[in-house]
C-alpha atoms as an extended CHARMM CRD file, in Angstrom:
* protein
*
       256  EXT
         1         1  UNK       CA            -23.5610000000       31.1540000000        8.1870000000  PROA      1               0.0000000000
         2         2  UNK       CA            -20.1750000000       30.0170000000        6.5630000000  PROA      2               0.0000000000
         3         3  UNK       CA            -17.2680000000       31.7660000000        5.6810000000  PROA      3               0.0000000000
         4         4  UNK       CA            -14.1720000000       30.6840000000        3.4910000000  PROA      4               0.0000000000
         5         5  UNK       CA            -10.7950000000       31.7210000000        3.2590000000  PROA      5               0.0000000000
         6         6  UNK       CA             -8.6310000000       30.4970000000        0.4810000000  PROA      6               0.0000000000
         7         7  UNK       CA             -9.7860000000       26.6210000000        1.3630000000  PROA      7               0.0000000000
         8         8  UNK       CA            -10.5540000000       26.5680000000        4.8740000000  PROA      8               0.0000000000
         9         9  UNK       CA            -14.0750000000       27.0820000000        5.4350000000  PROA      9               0.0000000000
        10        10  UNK       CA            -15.5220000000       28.3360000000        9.1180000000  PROA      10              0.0000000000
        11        11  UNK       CA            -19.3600000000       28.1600000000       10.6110000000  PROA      11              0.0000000000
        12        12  UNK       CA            -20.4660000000       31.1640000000       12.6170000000  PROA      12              0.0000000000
        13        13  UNK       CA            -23.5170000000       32.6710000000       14.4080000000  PROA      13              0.0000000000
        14        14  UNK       CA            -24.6050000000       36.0420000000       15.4080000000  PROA      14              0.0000000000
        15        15  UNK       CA            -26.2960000000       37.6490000000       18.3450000000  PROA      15              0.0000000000
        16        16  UNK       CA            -27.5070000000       40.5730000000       19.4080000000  PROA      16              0.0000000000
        17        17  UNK       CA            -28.0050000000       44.2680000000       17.5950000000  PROA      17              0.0000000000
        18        18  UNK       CA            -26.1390000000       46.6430000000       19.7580000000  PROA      18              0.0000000000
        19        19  UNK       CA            -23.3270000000       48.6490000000       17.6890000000  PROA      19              0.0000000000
        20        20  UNK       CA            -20.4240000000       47.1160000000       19.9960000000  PROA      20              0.0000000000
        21        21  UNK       CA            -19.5210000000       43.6620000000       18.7610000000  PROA      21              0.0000000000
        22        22  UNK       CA            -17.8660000000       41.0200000000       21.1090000000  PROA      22              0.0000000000
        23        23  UNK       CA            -16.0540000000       38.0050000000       19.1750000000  PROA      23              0.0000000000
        24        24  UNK       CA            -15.9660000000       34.9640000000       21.0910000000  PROA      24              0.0000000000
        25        25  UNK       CA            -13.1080000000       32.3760000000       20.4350000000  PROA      25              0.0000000000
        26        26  UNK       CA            -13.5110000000       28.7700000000       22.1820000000  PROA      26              0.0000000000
        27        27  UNK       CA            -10.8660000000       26.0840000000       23.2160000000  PROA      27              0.0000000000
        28        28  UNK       CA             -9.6900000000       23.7140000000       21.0650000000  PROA      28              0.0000000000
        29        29  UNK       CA            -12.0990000000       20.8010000000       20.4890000000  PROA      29              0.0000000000
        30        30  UNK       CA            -15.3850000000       23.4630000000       22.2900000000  PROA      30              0.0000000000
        31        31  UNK       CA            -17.5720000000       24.7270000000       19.8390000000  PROA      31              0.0000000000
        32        32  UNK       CA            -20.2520000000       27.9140000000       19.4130000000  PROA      32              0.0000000000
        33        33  UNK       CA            -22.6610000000       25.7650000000       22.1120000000  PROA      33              0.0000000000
        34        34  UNK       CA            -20.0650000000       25.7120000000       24.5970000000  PROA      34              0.0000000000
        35        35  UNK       CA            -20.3420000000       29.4430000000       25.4800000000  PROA      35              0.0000000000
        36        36  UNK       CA            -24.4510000000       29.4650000000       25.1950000000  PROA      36              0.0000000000
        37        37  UNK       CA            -24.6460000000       30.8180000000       28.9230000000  PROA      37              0.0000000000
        38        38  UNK       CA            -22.3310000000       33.3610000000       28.0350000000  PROA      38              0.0000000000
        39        39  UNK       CA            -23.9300000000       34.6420000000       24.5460000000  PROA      39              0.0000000000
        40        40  UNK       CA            -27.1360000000       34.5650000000       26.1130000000  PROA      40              0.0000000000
        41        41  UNK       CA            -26.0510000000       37.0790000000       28.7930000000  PROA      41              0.0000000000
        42        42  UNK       CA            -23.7960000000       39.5820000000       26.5990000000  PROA      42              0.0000000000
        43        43  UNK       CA            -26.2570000000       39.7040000000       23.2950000000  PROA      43              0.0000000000
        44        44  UNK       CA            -28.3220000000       42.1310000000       26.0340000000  PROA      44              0.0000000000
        45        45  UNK       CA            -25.1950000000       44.9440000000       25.9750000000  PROA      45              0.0000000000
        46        46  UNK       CA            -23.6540000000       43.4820000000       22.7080000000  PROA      46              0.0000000000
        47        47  UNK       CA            -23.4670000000       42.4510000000       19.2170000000  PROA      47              0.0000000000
        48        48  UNK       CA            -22.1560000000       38.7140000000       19.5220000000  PROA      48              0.0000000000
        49        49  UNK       CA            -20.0800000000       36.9320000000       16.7490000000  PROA      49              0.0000000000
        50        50  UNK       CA            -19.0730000000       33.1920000000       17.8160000000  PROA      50              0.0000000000
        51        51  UNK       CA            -17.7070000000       30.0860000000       15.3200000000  PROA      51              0.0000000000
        52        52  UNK       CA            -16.7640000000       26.6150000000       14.6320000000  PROA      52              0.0000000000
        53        53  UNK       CA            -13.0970000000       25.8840000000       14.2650000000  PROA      53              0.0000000000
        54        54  UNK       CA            -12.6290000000       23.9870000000       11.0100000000  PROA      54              0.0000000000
        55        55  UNK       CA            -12.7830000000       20.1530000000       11.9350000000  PROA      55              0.0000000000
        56        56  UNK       CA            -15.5900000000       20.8210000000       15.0300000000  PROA      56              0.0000000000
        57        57  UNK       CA            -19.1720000000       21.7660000000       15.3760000000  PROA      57              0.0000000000
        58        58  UNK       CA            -20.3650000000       22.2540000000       11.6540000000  PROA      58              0.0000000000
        59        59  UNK       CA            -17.0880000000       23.6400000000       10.4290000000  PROA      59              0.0000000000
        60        60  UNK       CA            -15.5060000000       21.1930000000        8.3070000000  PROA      60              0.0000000000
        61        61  UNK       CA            -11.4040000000       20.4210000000        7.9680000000  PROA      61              0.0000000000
        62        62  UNK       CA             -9.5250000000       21.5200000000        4.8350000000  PROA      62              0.0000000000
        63        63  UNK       CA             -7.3280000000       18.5830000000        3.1570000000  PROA      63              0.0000000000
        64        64  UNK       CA             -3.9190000000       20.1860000000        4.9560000000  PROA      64              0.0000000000
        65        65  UNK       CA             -2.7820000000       20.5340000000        8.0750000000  PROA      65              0.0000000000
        66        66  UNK       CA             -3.0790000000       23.7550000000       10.0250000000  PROA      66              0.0000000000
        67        67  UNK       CA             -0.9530000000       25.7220000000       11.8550000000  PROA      67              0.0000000000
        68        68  UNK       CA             -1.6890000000       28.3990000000       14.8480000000  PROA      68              0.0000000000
        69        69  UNK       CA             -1.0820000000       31.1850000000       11.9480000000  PROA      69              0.0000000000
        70        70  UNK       CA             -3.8710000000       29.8870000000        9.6230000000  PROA      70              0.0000000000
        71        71  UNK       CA             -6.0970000000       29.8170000000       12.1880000000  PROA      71              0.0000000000
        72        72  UNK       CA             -5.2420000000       33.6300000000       13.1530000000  PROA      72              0.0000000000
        73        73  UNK       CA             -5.3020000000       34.8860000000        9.2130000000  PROA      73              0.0000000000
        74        74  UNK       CA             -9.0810000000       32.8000000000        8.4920000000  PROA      74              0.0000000000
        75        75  UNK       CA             -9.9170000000       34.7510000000       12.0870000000  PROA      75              0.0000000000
        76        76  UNK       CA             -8.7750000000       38.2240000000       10.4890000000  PROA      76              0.0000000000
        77        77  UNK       CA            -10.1350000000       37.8000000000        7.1920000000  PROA      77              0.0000000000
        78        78  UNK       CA            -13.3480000000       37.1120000000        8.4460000000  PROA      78              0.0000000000
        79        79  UNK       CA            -13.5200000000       40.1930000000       10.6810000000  PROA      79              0.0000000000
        80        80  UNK       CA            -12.2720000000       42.2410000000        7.3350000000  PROA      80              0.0000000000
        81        81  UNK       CA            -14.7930000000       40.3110000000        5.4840000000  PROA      81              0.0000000000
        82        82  UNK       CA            -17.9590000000       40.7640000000        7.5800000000  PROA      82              0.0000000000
        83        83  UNK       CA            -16.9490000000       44.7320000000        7.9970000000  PROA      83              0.0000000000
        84        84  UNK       CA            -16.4240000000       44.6960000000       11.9850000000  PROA      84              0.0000000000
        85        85  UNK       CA            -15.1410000000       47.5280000000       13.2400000000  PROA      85              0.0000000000
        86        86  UNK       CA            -12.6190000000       46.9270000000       16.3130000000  PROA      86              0.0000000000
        87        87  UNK       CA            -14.6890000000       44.3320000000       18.1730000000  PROA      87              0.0000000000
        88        88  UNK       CA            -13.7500000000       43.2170000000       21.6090000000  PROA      88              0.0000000000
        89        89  UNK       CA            -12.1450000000       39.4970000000       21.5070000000  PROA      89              0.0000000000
        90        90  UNK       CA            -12.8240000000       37.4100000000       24.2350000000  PROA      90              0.0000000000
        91        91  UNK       CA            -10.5710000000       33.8850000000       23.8290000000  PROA      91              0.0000000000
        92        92  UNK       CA            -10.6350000000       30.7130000000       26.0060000000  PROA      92              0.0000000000
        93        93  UNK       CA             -7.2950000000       28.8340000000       25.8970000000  PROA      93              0.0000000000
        94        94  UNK       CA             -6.9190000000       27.5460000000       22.0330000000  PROA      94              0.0000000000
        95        95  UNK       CA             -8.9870000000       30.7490000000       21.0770000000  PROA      95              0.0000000000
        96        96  UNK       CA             -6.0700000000       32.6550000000       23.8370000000  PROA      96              0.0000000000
        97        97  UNK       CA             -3.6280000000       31.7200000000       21.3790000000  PROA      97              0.0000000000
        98        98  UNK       CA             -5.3180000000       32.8520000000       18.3140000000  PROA      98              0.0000000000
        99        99  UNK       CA             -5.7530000000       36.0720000000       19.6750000000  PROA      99              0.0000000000
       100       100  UNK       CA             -1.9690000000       35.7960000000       21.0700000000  PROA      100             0.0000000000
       101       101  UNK       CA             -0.7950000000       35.8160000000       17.5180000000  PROA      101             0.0000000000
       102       102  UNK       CA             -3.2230000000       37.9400000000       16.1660000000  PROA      102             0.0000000000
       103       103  UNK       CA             -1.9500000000       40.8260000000       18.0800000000  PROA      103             0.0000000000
       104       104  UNK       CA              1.6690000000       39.9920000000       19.5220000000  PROA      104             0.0000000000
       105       105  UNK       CA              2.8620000000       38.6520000000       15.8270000000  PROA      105             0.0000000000
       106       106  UNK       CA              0.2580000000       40.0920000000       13.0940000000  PROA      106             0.0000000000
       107       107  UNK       CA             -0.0640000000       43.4680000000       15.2150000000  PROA      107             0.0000000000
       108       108  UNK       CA             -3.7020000000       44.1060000000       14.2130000000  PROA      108             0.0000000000
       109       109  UNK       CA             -5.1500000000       46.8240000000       15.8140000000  PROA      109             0.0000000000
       110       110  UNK       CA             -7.6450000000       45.2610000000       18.5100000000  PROA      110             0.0000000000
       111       111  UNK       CA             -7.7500000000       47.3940000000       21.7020000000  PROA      111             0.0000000000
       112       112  UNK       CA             -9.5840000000       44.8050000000       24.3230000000  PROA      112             0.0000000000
       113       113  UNK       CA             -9.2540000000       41.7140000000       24.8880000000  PROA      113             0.0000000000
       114       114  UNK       CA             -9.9820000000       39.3290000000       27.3130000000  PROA      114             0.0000000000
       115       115  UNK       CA             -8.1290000000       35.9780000000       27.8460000000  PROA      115             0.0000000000
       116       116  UNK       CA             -9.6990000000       32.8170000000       29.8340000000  PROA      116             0.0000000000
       117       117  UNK       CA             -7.3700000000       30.5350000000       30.4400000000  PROA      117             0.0000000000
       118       118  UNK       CA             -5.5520000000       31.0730000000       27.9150000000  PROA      118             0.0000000000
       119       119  UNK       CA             -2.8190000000       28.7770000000       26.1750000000  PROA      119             0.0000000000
       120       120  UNK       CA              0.1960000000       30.3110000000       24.4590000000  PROA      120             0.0000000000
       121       121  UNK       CA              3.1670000000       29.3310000000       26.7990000000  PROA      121             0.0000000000
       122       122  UNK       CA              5.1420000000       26.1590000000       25.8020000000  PROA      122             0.0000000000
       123       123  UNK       CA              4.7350000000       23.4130000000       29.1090000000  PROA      123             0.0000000000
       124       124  UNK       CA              8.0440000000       22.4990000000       30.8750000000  PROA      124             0.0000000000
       125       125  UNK       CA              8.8030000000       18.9880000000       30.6840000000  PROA      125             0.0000000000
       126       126  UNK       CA              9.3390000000       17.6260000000       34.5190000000  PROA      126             0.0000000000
       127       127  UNK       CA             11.8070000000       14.7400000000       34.6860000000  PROA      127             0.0000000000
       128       128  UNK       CA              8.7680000000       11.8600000000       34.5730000000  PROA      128             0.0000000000
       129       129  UNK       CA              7.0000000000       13.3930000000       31.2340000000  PROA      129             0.0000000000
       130       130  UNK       CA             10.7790000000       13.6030000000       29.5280000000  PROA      130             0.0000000000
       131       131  UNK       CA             10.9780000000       10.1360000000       30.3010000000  PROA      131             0.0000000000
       132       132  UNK       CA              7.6210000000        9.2650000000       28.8640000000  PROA      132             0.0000000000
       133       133  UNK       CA              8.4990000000       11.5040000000       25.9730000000  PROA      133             0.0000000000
       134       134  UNK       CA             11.6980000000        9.7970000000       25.2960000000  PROA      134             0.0000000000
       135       135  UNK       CA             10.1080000000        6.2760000000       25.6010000000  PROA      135             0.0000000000
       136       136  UNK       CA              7.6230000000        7.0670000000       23.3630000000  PROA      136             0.0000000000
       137       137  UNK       CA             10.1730000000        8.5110000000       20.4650000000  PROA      137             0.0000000000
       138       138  UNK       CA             11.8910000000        5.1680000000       21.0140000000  PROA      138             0.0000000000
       139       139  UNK       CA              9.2740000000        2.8590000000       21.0130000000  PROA      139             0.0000000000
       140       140  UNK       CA              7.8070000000        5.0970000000       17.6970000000  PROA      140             0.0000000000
       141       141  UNK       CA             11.1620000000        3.7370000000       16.0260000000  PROA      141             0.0000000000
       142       142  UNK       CA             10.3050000000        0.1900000000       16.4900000000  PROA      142             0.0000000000
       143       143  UNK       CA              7.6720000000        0.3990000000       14.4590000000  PROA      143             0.0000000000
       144       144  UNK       CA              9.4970000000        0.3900000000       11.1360000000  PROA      144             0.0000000000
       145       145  UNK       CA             11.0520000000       -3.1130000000       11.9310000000  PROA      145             0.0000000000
       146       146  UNK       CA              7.5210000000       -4.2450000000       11.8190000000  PROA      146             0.0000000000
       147       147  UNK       CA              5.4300000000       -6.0060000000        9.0710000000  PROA      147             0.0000000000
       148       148  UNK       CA              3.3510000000       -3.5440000000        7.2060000000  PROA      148             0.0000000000
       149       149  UNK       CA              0.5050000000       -5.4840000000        8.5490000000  PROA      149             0.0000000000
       150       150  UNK       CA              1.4340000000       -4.4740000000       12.4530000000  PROA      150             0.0000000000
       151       151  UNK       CA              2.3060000000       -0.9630000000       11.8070000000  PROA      151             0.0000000000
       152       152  UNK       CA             -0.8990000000        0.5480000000       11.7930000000  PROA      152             0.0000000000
       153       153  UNK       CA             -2.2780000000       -1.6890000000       14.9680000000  PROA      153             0.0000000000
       154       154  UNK       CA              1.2590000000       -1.0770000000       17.0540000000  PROA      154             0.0000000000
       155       155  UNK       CA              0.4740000000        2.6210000000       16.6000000000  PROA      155             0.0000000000
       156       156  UNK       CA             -2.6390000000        3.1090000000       18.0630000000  PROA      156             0.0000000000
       157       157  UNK       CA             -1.7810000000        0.6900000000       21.0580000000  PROA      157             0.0000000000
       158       158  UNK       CA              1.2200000000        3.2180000000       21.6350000000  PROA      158             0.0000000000
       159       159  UNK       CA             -1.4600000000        6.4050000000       21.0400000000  PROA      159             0.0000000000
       160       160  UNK       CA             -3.6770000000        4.6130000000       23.5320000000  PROA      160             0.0000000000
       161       161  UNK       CA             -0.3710000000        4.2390000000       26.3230000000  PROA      161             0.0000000000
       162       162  UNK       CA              0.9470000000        7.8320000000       25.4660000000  PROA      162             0.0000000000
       163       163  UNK       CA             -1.0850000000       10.3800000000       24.1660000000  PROA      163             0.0000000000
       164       164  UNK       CA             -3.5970000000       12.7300000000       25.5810000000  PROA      164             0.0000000000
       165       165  UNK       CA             -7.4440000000       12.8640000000       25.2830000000  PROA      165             0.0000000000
       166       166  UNK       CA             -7.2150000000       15.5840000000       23.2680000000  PROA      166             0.0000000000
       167       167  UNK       CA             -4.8320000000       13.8060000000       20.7510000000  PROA      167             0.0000000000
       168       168  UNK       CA             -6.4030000000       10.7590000000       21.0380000000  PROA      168             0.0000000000
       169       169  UNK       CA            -10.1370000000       12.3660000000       19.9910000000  PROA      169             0.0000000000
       170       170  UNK       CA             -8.6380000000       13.7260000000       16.8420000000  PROA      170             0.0000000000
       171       171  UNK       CA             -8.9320000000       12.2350000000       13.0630000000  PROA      171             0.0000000000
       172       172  UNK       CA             -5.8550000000       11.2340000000       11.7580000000  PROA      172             0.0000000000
       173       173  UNK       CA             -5.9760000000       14.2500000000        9.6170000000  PROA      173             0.0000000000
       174       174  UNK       CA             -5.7310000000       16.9190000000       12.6460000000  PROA      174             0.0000000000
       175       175  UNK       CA             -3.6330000000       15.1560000000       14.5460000000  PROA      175             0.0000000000
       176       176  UNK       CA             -0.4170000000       17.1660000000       12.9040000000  PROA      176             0.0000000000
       177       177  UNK       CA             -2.4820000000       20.2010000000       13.3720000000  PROA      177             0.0000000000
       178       178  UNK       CA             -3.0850000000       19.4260000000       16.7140000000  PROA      178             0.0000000000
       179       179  UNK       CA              0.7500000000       18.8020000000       17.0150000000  PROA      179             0.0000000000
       180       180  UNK       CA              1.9700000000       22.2730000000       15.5390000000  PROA      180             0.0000000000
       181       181  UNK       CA             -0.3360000000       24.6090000000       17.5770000000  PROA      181             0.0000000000
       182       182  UNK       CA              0.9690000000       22.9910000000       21.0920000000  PROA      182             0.0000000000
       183       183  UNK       CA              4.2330000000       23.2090000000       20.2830000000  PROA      183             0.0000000000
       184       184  UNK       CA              4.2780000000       26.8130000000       19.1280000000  PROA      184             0.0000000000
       185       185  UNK       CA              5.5000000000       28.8030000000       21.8160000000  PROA      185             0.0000000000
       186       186  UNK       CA              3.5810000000       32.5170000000       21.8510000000  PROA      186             0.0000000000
       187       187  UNK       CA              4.9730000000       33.6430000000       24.7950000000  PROA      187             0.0000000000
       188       188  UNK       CA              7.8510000000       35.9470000000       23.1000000000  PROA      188             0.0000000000
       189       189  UNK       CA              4.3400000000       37.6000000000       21.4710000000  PROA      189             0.0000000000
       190       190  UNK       CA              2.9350000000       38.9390000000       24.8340000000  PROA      190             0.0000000000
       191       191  UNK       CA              5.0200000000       42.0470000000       25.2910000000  PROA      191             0.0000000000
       192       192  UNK       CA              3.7820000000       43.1730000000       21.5440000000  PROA      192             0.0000000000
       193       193  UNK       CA              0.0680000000       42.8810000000       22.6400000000  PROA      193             0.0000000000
       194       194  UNK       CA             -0.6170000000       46.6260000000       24.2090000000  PROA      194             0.0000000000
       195       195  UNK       CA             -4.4130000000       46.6070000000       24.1380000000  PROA      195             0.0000000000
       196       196  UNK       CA             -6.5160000000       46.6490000000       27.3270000000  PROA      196             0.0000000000
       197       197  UNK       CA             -6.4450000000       43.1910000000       28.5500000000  PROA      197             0.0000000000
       198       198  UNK       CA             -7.8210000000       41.1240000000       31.3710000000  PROA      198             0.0000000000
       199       199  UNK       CA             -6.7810000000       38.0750000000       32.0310000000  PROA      199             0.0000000000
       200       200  UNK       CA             -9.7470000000       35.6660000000       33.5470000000  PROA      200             0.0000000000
       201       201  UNK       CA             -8.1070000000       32.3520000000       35.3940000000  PROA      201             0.0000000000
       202       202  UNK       CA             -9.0080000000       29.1990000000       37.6270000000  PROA      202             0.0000000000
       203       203  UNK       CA             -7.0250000000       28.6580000000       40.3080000000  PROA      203             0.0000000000
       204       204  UNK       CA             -6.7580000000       24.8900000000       39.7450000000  PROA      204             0.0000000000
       205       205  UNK       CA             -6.2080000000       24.8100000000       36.3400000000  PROA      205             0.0000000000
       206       206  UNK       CA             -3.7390000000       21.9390000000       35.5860000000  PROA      206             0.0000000000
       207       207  UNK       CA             -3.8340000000       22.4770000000       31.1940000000  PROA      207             0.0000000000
       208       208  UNK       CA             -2.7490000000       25.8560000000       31.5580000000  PROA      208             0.0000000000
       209       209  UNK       CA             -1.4670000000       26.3990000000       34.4700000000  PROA      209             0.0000000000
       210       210  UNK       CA             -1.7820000000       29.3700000000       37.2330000000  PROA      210             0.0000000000
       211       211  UNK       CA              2.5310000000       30.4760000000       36.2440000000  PROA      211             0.0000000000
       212       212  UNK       CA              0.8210000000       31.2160000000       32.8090000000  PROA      212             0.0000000000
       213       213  UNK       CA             -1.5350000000       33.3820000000       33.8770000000  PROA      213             0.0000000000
       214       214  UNK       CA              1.1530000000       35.1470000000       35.9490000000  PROA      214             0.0000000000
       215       215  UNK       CA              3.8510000000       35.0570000000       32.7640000000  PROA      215             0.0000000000
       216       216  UNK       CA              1.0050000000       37.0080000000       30.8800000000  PROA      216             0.0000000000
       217       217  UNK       CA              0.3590000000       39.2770000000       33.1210000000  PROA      217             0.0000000000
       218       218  UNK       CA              3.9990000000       39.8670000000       33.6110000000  PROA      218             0.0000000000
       219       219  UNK       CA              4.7940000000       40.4510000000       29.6420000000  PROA      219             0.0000000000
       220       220  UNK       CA              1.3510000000       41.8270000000       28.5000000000  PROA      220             0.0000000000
       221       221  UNK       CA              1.7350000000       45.8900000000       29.2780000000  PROA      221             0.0000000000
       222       222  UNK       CA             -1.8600000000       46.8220000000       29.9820000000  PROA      222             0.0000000000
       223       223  UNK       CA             -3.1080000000       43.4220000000       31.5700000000  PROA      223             0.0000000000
       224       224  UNK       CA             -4.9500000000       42.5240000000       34.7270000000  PROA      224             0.0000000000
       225       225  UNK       CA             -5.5450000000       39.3620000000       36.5730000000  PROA      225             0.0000000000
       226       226  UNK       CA             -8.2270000000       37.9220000000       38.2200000000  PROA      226             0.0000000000
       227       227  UNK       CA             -7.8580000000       34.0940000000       39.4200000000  PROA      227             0.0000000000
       228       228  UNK       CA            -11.1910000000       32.6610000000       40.1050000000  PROA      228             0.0000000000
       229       229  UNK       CA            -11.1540000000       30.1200000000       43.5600000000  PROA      229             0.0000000000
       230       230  UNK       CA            -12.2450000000       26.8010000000       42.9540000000  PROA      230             0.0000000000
       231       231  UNK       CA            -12.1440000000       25.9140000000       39.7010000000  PROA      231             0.0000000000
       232       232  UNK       CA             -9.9560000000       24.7870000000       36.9140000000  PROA      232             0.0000000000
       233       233  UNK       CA             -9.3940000000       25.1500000000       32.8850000000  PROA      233             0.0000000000
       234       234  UNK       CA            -13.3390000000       25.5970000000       32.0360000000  PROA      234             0.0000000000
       235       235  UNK       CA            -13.4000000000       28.6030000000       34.7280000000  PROA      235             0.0000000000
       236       236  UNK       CA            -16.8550000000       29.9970000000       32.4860000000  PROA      236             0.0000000000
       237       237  UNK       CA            -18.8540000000       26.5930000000       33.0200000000  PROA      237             0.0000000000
       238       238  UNK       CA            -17.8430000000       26.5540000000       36.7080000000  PROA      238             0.0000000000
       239       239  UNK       CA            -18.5730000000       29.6310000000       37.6540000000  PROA      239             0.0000000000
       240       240  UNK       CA            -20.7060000000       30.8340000000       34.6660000000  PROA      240             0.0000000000
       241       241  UNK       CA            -22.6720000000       34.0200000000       36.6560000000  PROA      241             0.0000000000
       242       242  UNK       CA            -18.9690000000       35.0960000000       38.5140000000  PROA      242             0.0000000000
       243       243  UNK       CA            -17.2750000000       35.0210000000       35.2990000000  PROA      243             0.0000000000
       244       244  UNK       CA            -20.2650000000       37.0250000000       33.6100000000  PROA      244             0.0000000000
       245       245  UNK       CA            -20.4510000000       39.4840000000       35.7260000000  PROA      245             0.0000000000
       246       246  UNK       CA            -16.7620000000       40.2360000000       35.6170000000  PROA      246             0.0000000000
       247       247  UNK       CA            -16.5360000000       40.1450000000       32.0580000000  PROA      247             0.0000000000
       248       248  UNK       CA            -19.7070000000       43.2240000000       32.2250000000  PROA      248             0.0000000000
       249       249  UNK       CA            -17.8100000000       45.0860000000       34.6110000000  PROA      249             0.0000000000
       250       250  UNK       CA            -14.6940000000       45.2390000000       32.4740000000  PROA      250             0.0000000000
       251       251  UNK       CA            -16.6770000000       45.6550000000       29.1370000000  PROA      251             0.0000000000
       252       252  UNK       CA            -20.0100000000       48.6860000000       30.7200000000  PROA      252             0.0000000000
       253       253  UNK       CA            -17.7240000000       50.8520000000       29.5280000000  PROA      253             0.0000000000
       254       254  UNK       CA            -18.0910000000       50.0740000000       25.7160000000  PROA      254             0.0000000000
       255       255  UNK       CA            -21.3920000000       49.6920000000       25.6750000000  PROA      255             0.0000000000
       256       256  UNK       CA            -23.2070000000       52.2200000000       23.0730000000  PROA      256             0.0000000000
């Protein structure tokens, strides 16, 4: 099933029949298939609404370039559009941050949530990545003394030395989008968001680090952690039965 909004258009699936709907938000670059364990387990207690981020799975990209704040008004809309009333949003890190917004900056009325891994909070630079980050801005410049016939091939040999996978992987057209969401800092947000939340986190996770998880649950009023040993950003694929099972213990509760 699609849904558009103004010119962004979004592919979704649903799940389940119970009365209480869960909406599931994945990572940047994950799609509905991603989170199959999951659906699979929680369409037995719950309605289940999960989608395709425009420019993955069968969602296709609008001719602009997005921001963190499109992404959380073509999430709301939808919701208003398809008549849900107060489902609970479960986000892993990109989908985090939409549902960081959502509540800390648009203030919609959501009362659980539950964050894996969320991202949100700007990274610190260490010494050896402001170097890199400086080098790169510097070498970027070169580029203009170039023939017109170089540009384009100097470019992607410094997006092969510099960037990340993720950046790398993109089309040319998302790579701005890409570029705006990281470097939107959510975390003055958190202390706005006062539903019920639990925080889900790995341990080992090196994109969004364990100080993240601990920031959140520092600024987010009714939060609670639970790190998960052993395992890293994708805490859900690691541990897919673990991080069921605590997602049904915080959620029995709701179930009509």
């Amino acid at each position: 099933m699609y849904f558009t909004y103004e010119d962004i258009t979004m592919y979704y699936e649903k799940y389940g029949t119970s009365k209480k709907t869960i909406i599931i938000l994945p990572g940047w670059g994950d799609t509905r298939k991603t989170f199959t364990y999951m659906v699979d387990f929680l369409k037995n207690f719950f309605t289940i609404y999960i989608m395709d981020y425009p420019g993955f799975g069968n969602s296709p990209f609008p001719k602009k370039d997005l921001t963190i704040y499109h992404y959380s008004d073509l999430i709301y809309h939808w919701i208003q559009e398809l008549n849900i009333s107060d489902p609970i949003l479960i986000g892993h890190s990109f989908g985090g941050r939409i549902i960081t917004t959502m509540l800390g900056y648009y203030h919609y009325p959501f009362h659980n949530i539950i964050l894996m891994n969320s991202a949100g909070i700007k990274a610190r630079q260490n010494l050896y990545k402001k170097v890199r980050t400086y080098t790169y801005k510097f070498l970027k410049k070169l580029k203009k003394i170039l023939p017109n016939k170089y540009q384009e091939r100097y470019q992607k040999f410094l997006l092969s030395k510099f960037a990340s996978n993720d950046y790398k992987n993109l089309s040319p057209t998302m790579m701005q989008t890409f570029k705006n969401i990281i470097n939107e800092d959510l975390k003055p947000y958190l202390k706005y968001i006062h539903a019920k939340t639990l925080l889900i986190w790995g341990n080992k996770d090196e994109a969004t680090p364990i100080r993240d998880a601990n920031t959140m649950h520092k600024l987010i009023p009714k939060s609670e952690l639970v790190v998960i040993d052993n395992t890293d950003h994708f805490t859900y694929l690691q541990k897919p039965q673990l991080v069921n099972q605590i997602i049904y213990e915080q959620l029995k509760d709701e179930i009509i």
